[in-house]
C-alpha positions in Angstrom: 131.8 -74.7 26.7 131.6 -71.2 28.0 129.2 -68.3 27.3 132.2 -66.5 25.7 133.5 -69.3 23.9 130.1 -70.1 22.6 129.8 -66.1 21.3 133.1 -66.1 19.6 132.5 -68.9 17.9 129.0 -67.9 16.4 130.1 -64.4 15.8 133.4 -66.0 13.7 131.1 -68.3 12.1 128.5 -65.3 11.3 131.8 -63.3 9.8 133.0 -66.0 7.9 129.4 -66.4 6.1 129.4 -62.5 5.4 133.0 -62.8 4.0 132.2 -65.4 1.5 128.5 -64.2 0.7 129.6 -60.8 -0.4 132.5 -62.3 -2.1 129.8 -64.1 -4.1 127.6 -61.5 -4.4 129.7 -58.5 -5.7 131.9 -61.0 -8.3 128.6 -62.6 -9.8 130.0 -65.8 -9.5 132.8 -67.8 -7.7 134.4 -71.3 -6.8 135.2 -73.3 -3.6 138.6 -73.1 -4.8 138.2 -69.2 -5.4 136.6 -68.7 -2.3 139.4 -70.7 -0.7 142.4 -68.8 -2.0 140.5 -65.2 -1.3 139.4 -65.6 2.3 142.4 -67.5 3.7 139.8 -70.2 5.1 140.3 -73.4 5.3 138.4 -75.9 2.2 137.0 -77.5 5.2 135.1 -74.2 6.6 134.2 -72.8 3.1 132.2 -75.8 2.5 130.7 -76.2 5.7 129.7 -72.3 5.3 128.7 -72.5 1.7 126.6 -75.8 2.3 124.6 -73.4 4.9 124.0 -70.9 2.1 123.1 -73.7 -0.4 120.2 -75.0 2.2 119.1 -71.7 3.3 118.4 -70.7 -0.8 120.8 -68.0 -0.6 123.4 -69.0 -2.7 123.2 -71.9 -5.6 125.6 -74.4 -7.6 124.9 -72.5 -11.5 127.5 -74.1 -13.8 131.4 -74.9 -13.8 134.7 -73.7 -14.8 138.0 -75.3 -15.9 140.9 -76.1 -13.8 144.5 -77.2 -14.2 144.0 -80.6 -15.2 141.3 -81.2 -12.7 137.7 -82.1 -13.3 135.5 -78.9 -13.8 134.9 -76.5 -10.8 131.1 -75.7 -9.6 130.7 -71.7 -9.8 128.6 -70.2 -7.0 125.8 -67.6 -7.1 123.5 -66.0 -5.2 120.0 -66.7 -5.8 117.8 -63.6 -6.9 114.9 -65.4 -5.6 116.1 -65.4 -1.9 114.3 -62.2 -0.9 113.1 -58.7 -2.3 114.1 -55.3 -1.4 112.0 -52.1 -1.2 114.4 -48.8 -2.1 112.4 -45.0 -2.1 113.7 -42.1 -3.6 112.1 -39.1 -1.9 113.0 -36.2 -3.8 111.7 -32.4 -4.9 109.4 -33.3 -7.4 108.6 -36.6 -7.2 108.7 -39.9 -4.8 109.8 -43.4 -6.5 109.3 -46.3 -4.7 110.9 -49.4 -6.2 110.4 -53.3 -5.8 113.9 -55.1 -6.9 115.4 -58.6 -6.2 118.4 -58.6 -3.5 120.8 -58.6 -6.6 119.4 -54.9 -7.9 117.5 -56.4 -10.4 114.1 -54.3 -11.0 110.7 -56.2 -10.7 108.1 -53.0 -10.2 108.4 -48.9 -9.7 105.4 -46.7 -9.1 105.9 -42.5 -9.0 104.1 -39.9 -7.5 104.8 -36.4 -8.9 105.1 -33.5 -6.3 103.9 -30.3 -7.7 105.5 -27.9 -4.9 108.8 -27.6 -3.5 108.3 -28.9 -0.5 105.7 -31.4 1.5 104.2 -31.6 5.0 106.4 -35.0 6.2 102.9 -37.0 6.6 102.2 -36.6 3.2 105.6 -38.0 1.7 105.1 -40.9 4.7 101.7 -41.7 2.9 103.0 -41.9 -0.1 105.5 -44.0 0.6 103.7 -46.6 2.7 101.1 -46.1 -0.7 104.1 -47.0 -2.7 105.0 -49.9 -0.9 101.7 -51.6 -0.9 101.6 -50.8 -4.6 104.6 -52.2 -5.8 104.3 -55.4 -3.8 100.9 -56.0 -4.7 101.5 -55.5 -8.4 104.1 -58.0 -8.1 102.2 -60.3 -5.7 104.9 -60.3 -3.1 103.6 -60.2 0.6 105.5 -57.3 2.5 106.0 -58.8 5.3 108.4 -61.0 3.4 111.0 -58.3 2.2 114.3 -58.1 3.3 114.1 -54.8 4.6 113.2 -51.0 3.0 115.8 -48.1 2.0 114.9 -44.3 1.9 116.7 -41.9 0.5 116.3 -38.2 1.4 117.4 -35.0 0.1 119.1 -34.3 3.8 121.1 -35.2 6.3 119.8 -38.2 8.6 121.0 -38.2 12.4 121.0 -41.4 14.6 118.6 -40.5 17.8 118.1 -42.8 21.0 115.4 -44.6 19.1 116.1 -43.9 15.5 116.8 -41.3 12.8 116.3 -37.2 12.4 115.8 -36.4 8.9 116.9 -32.2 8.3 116.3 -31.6 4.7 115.7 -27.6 4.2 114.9 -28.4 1.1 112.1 -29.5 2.0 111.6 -27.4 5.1 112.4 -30.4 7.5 113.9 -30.4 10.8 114.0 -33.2 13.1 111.6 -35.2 10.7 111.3 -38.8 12.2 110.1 -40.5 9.3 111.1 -43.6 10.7 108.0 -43.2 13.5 105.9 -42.1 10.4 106.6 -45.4 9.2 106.3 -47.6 11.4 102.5 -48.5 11.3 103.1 -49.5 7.5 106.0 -51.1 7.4 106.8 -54.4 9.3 110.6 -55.3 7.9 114.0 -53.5 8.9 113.6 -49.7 7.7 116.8 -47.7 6.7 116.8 -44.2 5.9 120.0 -42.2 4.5 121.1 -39.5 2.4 120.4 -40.1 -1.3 123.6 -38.7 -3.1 125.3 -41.3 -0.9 123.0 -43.9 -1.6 123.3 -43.2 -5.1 127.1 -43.4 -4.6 126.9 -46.9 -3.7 124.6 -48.2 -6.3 126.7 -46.6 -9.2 129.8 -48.0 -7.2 128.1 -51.8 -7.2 126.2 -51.8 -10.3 126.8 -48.6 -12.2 129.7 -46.4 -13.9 131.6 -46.1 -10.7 132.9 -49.5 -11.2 136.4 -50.2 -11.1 137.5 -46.9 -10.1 139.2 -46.3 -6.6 138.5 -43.0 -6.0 134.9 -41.4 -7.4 132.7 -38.6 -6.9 128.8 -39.3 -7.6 127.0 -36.1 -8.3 123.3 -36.0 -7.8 121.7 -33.5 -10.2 118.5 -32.1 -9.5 116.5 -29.0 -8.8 119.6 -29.5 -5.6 122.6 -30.6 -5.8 124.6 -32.8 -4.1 127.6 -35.1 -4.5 129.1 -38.2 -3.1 132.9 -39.2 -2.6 133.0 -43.0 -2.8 136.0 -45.0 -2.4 137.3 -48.3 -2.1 139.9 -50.8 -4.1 136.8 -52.4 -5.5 133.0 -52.4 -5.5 133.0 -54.9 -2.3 135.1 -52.6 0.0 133.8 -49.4 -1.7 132.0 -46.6 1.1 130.5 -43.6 0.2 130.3 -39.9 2.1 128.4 -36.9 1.0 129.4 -33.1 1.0 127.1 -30.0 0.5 128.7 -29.6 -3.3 125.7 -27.6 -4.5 126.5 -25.3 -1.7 130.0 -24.5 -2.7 130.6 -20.5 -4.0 131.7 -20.3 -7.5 130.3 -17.0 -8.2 131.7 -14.3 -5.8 128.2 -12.1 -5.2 126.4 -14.4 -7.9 122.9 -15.3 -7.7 121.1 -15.8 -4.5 120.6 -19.6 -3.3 118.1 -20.8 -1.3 120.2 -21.5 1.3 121.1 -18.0 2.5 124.1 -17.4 0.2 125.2 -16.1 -3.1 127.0 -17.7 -5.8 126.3 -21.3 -5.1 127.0 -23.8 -7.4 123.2 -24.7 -7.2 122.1 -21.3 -8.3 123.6 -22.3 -11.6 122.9 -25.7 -12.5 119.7 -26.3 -10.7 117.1 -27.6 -12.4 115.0 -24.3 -11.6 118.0 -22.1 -12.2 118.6 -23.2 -15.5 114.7 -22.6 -15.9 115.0 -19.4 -14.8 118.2 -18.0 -16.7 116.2 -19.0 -19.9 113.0 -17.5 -18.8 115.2 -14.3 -17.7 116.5 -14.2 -22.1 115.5 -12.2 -24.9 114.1 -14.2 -27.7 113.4 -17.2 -25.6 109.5 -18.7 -25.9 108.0 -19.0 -23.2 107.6 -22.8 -21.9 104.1 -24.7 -22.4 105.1 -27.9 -19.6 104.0 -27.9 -16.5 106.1 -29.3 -13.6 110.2 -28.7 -13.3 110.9 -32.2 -15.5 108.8 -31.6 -17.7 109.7 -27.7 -18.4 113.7 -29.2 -18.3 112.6 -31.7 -20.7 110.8 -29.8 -23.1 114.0 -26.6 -22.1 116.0 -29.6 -23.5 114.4 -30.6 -26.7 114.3 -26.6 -27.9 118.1 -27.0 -27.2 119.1 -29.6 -30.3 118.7 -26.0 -32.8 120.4 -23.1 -32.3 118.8 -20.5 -29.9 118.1 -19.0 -26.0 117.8 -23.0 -25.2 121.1 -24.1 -26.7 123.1 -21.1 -25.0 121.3 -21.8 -21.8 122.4 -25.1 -21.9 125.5 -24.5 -22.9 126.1 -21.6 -19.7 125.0 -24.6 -17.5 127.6 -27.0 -18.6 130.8 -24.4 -18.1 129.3 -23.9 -14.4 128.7 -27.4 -14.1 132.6 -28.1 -15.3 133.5 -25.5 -12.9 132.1 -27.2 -10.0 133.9 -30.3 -11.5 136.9 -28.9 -11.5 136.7 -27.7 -7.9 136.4 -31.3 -6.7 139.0 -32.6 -9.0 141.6 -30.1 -7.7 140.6 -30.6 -3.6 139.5 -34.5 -3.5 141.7 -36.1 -7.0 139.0 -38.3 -7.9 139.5 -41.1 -11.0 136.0 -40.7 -12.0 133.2 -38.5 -11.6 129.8 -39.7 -12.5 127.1 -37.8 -13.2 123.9 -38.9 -12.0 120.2 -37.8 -11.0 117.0 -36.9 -13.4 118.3 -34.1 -14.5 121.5 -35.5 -15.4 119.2 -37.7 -17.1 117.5 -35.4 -19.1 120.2 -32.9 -20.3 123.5 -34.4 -19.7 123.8 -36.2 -23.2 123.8 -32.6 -24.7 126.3 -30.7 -22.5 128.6 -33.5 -21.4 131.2 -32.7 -24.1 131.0 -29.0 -23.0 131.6 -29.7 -19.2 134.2 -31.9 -19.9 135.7 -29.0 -21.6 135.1 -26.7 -18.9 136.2 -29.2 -16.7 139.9 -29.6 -18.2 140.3 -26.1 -18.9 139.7 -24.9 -14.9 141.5 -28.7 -13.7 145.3 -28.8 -12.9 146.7 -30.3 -15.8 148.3 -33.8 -13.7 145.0 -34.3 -11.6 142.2 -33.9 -15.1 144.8 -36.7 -17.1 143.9 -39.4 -14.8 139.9 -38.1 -14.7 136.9 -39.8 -16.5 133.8 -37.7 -16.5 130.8 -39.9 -17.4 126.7 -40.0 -17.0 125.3 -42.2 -14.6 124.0 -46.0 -16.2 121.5 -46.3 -13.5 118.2 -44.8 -15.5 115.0 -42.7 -14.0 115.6 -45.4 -10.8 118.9 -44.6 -9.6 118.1 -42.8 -6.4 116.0 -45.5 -5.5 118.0 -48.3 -6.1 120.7 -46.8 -4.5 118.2 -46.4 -1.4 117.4 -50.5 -1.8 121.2 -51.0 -1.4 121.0 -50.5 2.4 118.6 -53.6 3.2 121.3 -55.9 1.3 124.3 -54.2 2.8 122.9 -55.5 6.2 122.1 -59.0 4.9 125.5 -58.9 3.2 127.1 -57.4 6.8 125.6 -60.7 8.5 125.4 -63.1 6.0 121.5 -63.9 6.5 118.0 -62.7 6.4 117.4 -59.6 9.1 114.2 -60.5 11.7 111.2 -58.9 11.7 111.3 -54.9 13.2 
């Protein structure tokens, strides 16, 4: 056999495993039969495939199904215990670094909170190799032995001859190579991305973006950002980000820290809508220290009647606004919003921006709309981040070498 007939064989057989592995991975379970009838393989080569994935401990027999008057069918899953995943969430006032199984499910998460806006790049690399070590020592897991390690950052990330730039202004980086920052500490395959699009993904596989074809992932934070993720469902789904925070919807409005006026950002912000209430009459002045905090406690003095509650209740119409803007340009089935703040104040004003949202929307495009908060938790942006190790197991249906 030739060179090239011996590559195009292994690189069918290594698309075939990815085919059925993801196909098993994204439905939670599945059949030779199913696996047959979805793939257009032959029974022979989905056996011979799944058998690999059996003896390798990626995928196991768990249970059976009925058939049509056959005997019961073995249902197929992958095994949590195959490998671990490592996703970050570097953000403006905190890094989370996560430990999960390669099937999302959380095993340990360690924060450390950021007092200022922004950070000299060594000291975010610190804390994330700190992280790391953390998380897999609490959980006795040797971190040589993940599958690989997923960052998120608040910025966009640019492919170099040797790796990645990371420009985030708002954290004053340009040309940040984390990934050299990183490399002393961490041994496994290292992927850094944009977090609203990694938080995309994971609320597209695991969270309220499920089952819709067309929707928009807003990050909410002291920035803001946004993700458009598509695809007929959760296997096929890709996600893209836009500067949504930096959209005008205030001609002249309030300066933004990127230069302009009127930005979206300026408005719902985690320190704008700090500093509209500390700019009212009436309002006490805040005891918490640190922008959660302060939202939090912003938040709580919102369920009576008061500055808080019309604070909150400014945010949401700006917040539908913005909504509304990306209903009428993009048509989206679903927008989902996501991000600690969202976390923290979105129960209150979701009604309102829904509202907001319908009343600036062209009629035909809000009808087919859902407008829902995030079911990810506190660890959504870094779960989102540990979704781009298993992408690139799922991509080449096994375990990535060593970096």
């Amino acid at each position: 056999m030739t060179t090239g007939m011996r590559h195009t064989t292994r690189d069918l057989r290594r698309r075939n495993r990815a085919a059925l592995l993801s196909h098993i991975y994204h439905t939670g379970a599945a059949s030779r039969v199913e696996l047959v009838q979805t793939s257009g393989l032959s029974s022979g080569s989905v056996s011979n495939v799944v058998g690999d994935l059996v003896n390798e401990g990626m995928v196991a027999e768990v249970g059976s199904e009925d058939s049509d008057g056959g005997r019961p069918r073995a249902l197929l899953r992958v095994r949590p215990e195959f490998g671990k995943v490592v996703g970050v969430d570097i953000g403006e006032t905190h890094v989370q670094v996560g430990l999960f199984d390669w099937t999302l499910q959380r095993i340990a998460t360690t924060t450390f909170a950021i007092a200022e806006t922004s950070l000299e790049p060594e000291a975010v690399a610190w804390m994330v190799s700190a992280g790391i070590a953390k998380v897999t020592a609490e959980a006795g897991v040797d971190p040589a032995t993940l599958l690989g390690v997923g960052v998120g950052v608040p910025g966009a990330v640019q492919p170099t001859g040797t790796g990645t730039a990371v420009h985030a202004p708002t954290l004053r980086w340009s040309g940040v190579r984390l990934d050299e920052m990183l490399e002393a500490s961490v041994s496994v395959p290292l992927y850094i991305d944009n977090c609203a699009r990694t938080l995309g993904q994971a609320e597209m596989w695991r969270g309220a973006g499920r089952g819709a074809s067309r929707s928009v992932v807003a990050l909410l934070g002291v920035g803001i950002g946004a993700a458009l993720a598509t695809g007929p469902d959760s296997r096929d789904a890709t996600s893209s980000t836009s500067e949504w925070g930096h959209t005008v919807i205030v001609v002249g409005g309030a300066p933004c820290r990127c230069g302009s006026r009127g930005c979206l950002e300026a408005y719902v912000g985690a320190e704008a809508v700090l500093s509209r209430y500390a700019e009212m009459s009436g309002g006490r002045p805040i005891d918490a220290i640190g922008t959660e905090a302060r939202l939090a406690e912003l938040a709580a003095r919102a369920a009576a009647p008061g500055p808080a509650a019309g604070v909150l209740e400014t945010t949401a119409e700006y917040l539908g606004i913005g909504i509304a803007n990306l209903v009428n340009l993009l048509a989206p089935d679903r927008v989902v919003l996501a991000g600690w703040v969202a976390e923290v104040i979105g129960p209150q004003i979701l009604p309102a921006v829904r509202a907001a949202a319908r009343r600036h929307s062209l009629p035909y495009l809000y009808g087919q709309l859902q407008i829902q908060l995030g079911e990810l938790g506190t660890d959504a942006v870094a779960l989102g981040a540990a979704t781009l190790p298993v992408v690139q197991v799922l991509a080449t249906g096994e375990r990535p070498p060593a970096r």
